[in-house]
C-alpha positions, 0 to 999 in steps of 0.5 A: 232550660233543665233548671225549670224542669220544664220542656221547652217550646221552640219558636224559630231559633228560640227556647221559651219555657213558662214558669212560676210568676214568669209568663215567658222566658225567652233565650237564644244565641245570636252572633255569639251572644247569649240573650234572654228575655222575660215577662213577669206575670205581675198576677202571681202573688204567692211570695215563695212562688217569686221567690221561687222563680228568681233563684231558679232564673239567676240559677239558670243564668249561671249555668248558661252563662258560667258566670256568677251574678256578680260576674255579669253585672262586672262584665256589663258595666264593662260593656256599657262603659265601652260602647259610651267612651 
């Protein structure tokens, strides 16, 4: 979670960081998937503090992951094809 250049506070097996227009992030590992969850804080308003926040998101995922945008999006669309077919 250096990507936010903020501590990150632990709850269980969880890393949760507070940054820009997100309330929380949430991230952990669990039978060897990654996931994370956020919480927009729908009270920022400041365009450049968004805007701000989604890079430093997607730049995160991309270092936790290796894996671009466009790579997961592929990866996950193969994913759900898989478990509906």
């Amino acid at each position: 979670m250096e990507t936010f250049h903020v501590e990150p506070r632990e709850d269980g097996d969880k890393l949760i960081v507070q940054y820009g227009a997100m309330k929380e992030l949430r991230a952990w590992i669990q039978d060897k998937k990654f996931f994370v969850e956020t919480q927009s804080d729908l009270g920022v308003k400041d365009e450049s503090i968004i805007l701000d926040t989604n890079k430093k998101f997607r730049d995160f995922l991309e270092e936790s992951t290796g894996y671009t945008a466009k790579e997961r999006l592929k990866m996950a669309k193969k994913e759900v094809s898989s478990e509906s077919g």
